[in-house]
C-alpha positions, 0 to 999 in steps of 0.5 A, a space after each residue: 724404210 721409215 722409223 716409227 712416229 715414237 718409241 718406247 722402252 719398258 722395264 720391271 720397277 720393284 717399288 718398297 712402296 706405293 707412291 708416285 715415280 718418275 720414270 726418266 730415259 735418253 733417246 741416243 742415235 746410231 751415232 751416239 749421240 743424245 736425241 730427246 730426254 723424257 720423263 713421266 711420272 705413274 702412280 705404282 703400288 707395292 711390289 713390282 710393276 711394268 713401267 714405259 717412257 716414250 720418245 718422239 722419234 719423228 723425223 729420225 733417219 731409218 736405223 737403230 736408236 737405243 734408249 738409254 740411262 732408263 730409271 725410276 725415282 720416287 717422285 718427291 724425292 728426286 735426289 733418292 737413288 734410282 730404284 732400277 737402272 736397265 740397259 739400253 734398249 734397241 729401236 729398231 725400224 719396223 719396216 714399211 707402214 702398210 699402204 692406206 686401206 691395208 689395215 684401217 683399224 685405229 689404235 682406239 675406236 669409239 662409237 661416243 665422244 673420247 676425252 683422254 686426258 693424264 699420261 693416255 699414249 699411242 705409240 706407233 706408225 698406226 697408233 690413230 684415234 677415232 670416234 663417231 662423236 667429239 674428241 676432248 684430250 688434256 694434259 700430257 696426251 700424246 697419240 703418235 697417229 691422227 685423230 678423226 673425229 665425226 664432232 668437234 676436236 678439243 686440245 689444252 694443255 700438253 696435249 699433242 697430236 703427231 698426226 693429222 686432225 680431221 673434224 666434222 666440226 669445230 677445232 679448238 686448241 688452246 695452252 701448249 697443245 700441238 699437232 704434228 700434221 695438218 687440220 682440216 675441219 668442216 667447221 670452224 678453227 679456233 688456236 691461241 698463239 702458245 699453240 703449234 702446228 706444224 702443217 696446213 690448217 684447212 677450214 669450213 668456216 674461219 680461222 681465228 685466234 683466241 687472243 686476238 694475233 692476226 694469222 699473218 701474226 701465227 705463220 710468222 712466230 711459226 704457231 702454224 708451220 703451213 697455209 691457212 686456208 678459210 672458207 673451203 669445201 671440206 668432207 665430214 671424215 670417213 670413219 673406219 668401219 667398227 670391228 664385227 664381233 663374231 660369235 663363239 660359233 663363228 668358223 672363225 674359231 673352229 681350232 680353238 677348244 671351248 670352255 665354260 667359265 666353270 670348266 676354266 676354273 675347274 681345269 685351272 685349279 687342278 693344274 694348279 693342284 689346288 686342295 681338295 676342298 678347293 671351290 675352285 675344283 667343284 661345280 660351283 667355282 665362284 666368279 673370281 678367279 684369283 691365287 688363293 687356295 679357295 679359288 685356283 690356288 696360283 697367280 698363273 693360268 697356263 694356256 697351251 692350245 688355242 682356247 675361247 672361254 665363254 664368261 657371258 652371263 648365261 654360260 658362267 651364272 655370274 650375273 655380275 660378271 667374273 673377275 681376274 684378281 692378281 693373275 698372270 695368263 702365261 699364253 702358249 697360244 691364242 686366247 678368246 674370253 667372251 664376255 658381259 662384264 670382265 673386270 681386272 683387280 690387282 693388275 693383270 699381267 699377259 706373258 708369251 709362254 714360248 717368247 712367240 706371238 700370241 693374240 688375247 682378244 676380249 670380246 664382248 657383243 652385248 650392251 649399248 654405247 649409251 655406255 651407262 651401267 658399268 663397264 663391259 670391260 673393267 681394268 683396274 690398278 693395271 694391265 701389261 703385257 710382253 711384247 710379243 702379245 697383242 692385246 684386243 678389245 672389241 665392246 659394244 659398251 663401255 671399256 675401262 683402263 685404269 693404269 698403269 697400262 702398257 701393251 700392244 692393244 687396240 681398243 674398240 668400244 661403244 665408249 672408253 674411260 682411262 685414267 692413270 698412265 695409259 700406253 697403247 703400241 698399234 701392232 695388230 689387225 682387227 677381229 678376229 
C-alpha cells in the first residue's frame, strides 16, 4: 500500500470581509509527531468560502496522517485571531494506484500550450498534467503527478513538480523550481543551480547550467539527485488520447432523463415555489439561473434522478449562453449539462444530497482549440465541491478557473486559463 504524493484538507471559512487569507496547517504522523507545516494565502470574498492547504506527503509510510491546527487569518494582519480553527483531518491511504494503462487520463489535459501559474495544484497519485504543445508553470505551482508535454517545459520560481518531466523539446528551470522524479527530453536541458531534482536527467541534446556550474558542480551540491546523461536516443512523449465527447444521443445516457434548459428552469423554479409572475415558471425563462425570485426563487437546484440538461445554443436560444449565478447543485445522482457557453458567477458550490458519490460532468463538443472567443466553460470567483463529487470537464475550446477552486476534477479542453488558487484532487475515470 502506498500514501498518496500530497494531501490536502478543507474547511468552511465565514470571512466578515473580503480580502486576502492565509490558510496555515501541520501534517502529524500516526505517531504524532509533526511532518510538514504549509501555508497558502487565497483571495476570499464576504461570507463563507471552501478553503484547502495541501501536504507533500511523499515518501510517508502507509497509514493514517492528520491535518492538524488548520486556520485561516487575514493576511495582513497575521496577529488577528484565526477566523476558523477545524479539527484534525485523517489522510487516509487510498489504496494501490492502478497498474500503468488502467486509467490514463491525467488530472489536466490540454490540446495547446499550458501556463499555470499562482496557487494552481493537483493532489493525487494520478494528479499529472498534459499537453499537446509546451508547458509553462510560475509561482507556487504544485502537481503531485508528472508532466508531459509534446513542446518545451518551462519551471521558475516555486514551481514544483513531484513526478517525472517528459519533453518533446527543451527543458528549462530556473529560481527554486524542483522535480521530484526524472527528466527526460528530446531537446536540450537547461537548470540554474537553486534548482532540484531528485532523479536522472535524461537529454537529447546537452546539459548546461545557466550560471556557469559544471554538472560535476550540480550532482555534488545535490541540484540534481541522479545520472546526467547527454546525447541520447530520446522518444517524443506519448500523449494519452483526449477524451471523446459523446453525444446527448449516445447509449451511454440511456438512464438518464433529459431536459431543455427551459424545462430546468421551469421544474427549478416550481420546486422552489417561485411566485406566479415568476419568469422562471413561463416559456421564456431567461438564461440565468440565479436565487432571486425572477428567476428560480433558491440558491438549491435538487437533482434526484440521473438527468442530462442540453444548454447548447440551439436547445436553450441563449445565444450567449446560460449562467449559473450564486447557486448550489444538491446531487442525488448523476448530472450531465451539455453545453456551448456555461459560465459560473458568484461561486458554485457541488453537494452530495445523500453523502454518496455522484458524477457532474460538463460537456462541450463544439468550438476550436484556437480557443479565441470566449471560454466554453467559464468559472468565475469560485467552484468547490464535497468529497464525494467528481467533477468533469471535457471542452473542445477554452475552460476557464478563476479561484478559488477546490474539488475532485479533471479538466480536458482544447486550452486552460486559471487564476487564483486552483486545487484539482485526480479521482475519476474519463467520459463518460
Amino acid at each position: 500500500m502506498t500514501l498518496v504524493a500530497s494531501a490536502s484538507a478543507s474547511a468552511s471559512a465565514s470571512v466578515v470581509r473580503p480580502g486576502v487569507y492565509r490558510v496555515a496547517g501541520t501534517l502529524t504522523g500516526p505517531d504524532g509527531q509533526s511532518l510538514d507545516v504549509e501555508s497558502v494565502d487565497v483571495e476570499l470574498p464576504a461570507g463563507t468560502s471552501d478553503v484547502a492547504v495541501s501536504f507533500n506527503a511523499t515518501g510517508l509510510a502507509a497509514g493514517t496522517y492528520t491535518v492538524s491546527d488548520l486556520a485561516i487569518v487575514n493576511a495582513e494582519e497575521l496577529d488577528e485571531e484565526a477566523l476558523a480553527r477545524p479539527a484534525s483531518y485523517d489522510l487516509a491511504e487510498p489504496g494501490e494506484p492502478g497498474e500503468p494503462g488502467e486509467d490514463a487520463n491525467p488530472t489536466v489535459r490540454t490540446a495547446r500550450s499550458l501556463t499555470l501559474t499562482n496557487q494552481f495544484r493537483t493532489t493525487g497519485a494520478r494528479g499529472d498534467v498534459v499537453t499537446e504543445q509546451d508547458f509553462a508553470c510560475d509561482s507556487e505551482v504544485h502537481i503531485s503527478g508528472s508532466v508531459i508535454a509534446a513542446g518545451d517545459v518551462r519551471m521558475t520560481n516555486e514551481c514544483r513538480i513531484e513526478g517525472d518531466v517528459h519533453a518533446g523539446g527543451a527543458v528549462v528551470m530556473d529560481s527554486r523550481a524542483s522535480v521530484g522524479g526524472d527528466i527526460i527530453a528530446v531537446g536540450d536541458v537547461r537548470l540554474q543551480s537553486t534548482v532540484t531534482i531528485t532523479g536522472a536527467i535524461t537529454s537529447g541534446g546537452s546539459v548546461r547550467s545557466i550560471d556557469s556550474r559544471s554538472l560535476a558542480d550540480l550532482q555534488d551540491a545535490k541540484v540534481v539527485g541522479g545520472e546526467i546523461v547527454e546525447a541520447a536516443t530520446v522518444d517524443a512523449p506519448t500523449l494519452p488520447a483526449a477524451s471523446i465527447i459523446p453525444s446527448p444521443e449516445d447509449p451511454a445516457w440511456s438512464s438518464f432523463g433529459q431536459l431543455t434548459w427551459r424545462q430546468w428552469m421551469n421544474q427549478t423554479a416550481t420546486a422552489n415555489a417561485a411566485p406566479a409572475w415568476s419568469p422562471g415558471l413561463s416559456s421564456s425563462p431567461g438564461c440565468v439561473m440565479a436565487p432571486w425570485a425572477a428567476s428560480v426563487n433558491s440558491a438549491e437546484v435538487v437533482v434526484t434522478d440521473a438527468t442530462l440538461i442540453d444548454t447548447r445554443h440551439g436547445a436553450s436560444g441563449c445565444a450567449d449562453g446560460v449562467t449559473l449565478q450564486g447557486m448550489t447543485l444538491a446531487l442525488g445522482a448523476d448530472l450531465v449539462i451539455y453545453t456551448d457557453q456555461l459560465s459560473v458567477i458568484n461561486g458554485l458550490r457541488v453537494m452530495s444530497l445523500d453523502g454518496q458519490s455522484h458524477v457532474l460532468r460538463v460537456l462541450s463538443p463544439a468550438g476550436s482549440a484556437q480557443c479565441t472567443g470566449a471560454p466554453s466553460v467559464d468559472v468565475r470567483n469560485g467552484l468547490v465541491a464535497d468529497p464525494e463529487i467528481d467533477v468533469q470537464i471535457a471542452a473542445a475550446a477554452r475552460v476557464s478557473l478563476n479561484g478559488p477552486v477546490a474539488l475532485n476534477m479533471r479538466v480536458d479542453a482544447g486550452c486552460l486559463a486559471a487564476s487564483g488558487s486552483v486545487a484539482l484532487v485526480r479521482t475519476t475515470p474519463g467520459v463518460p
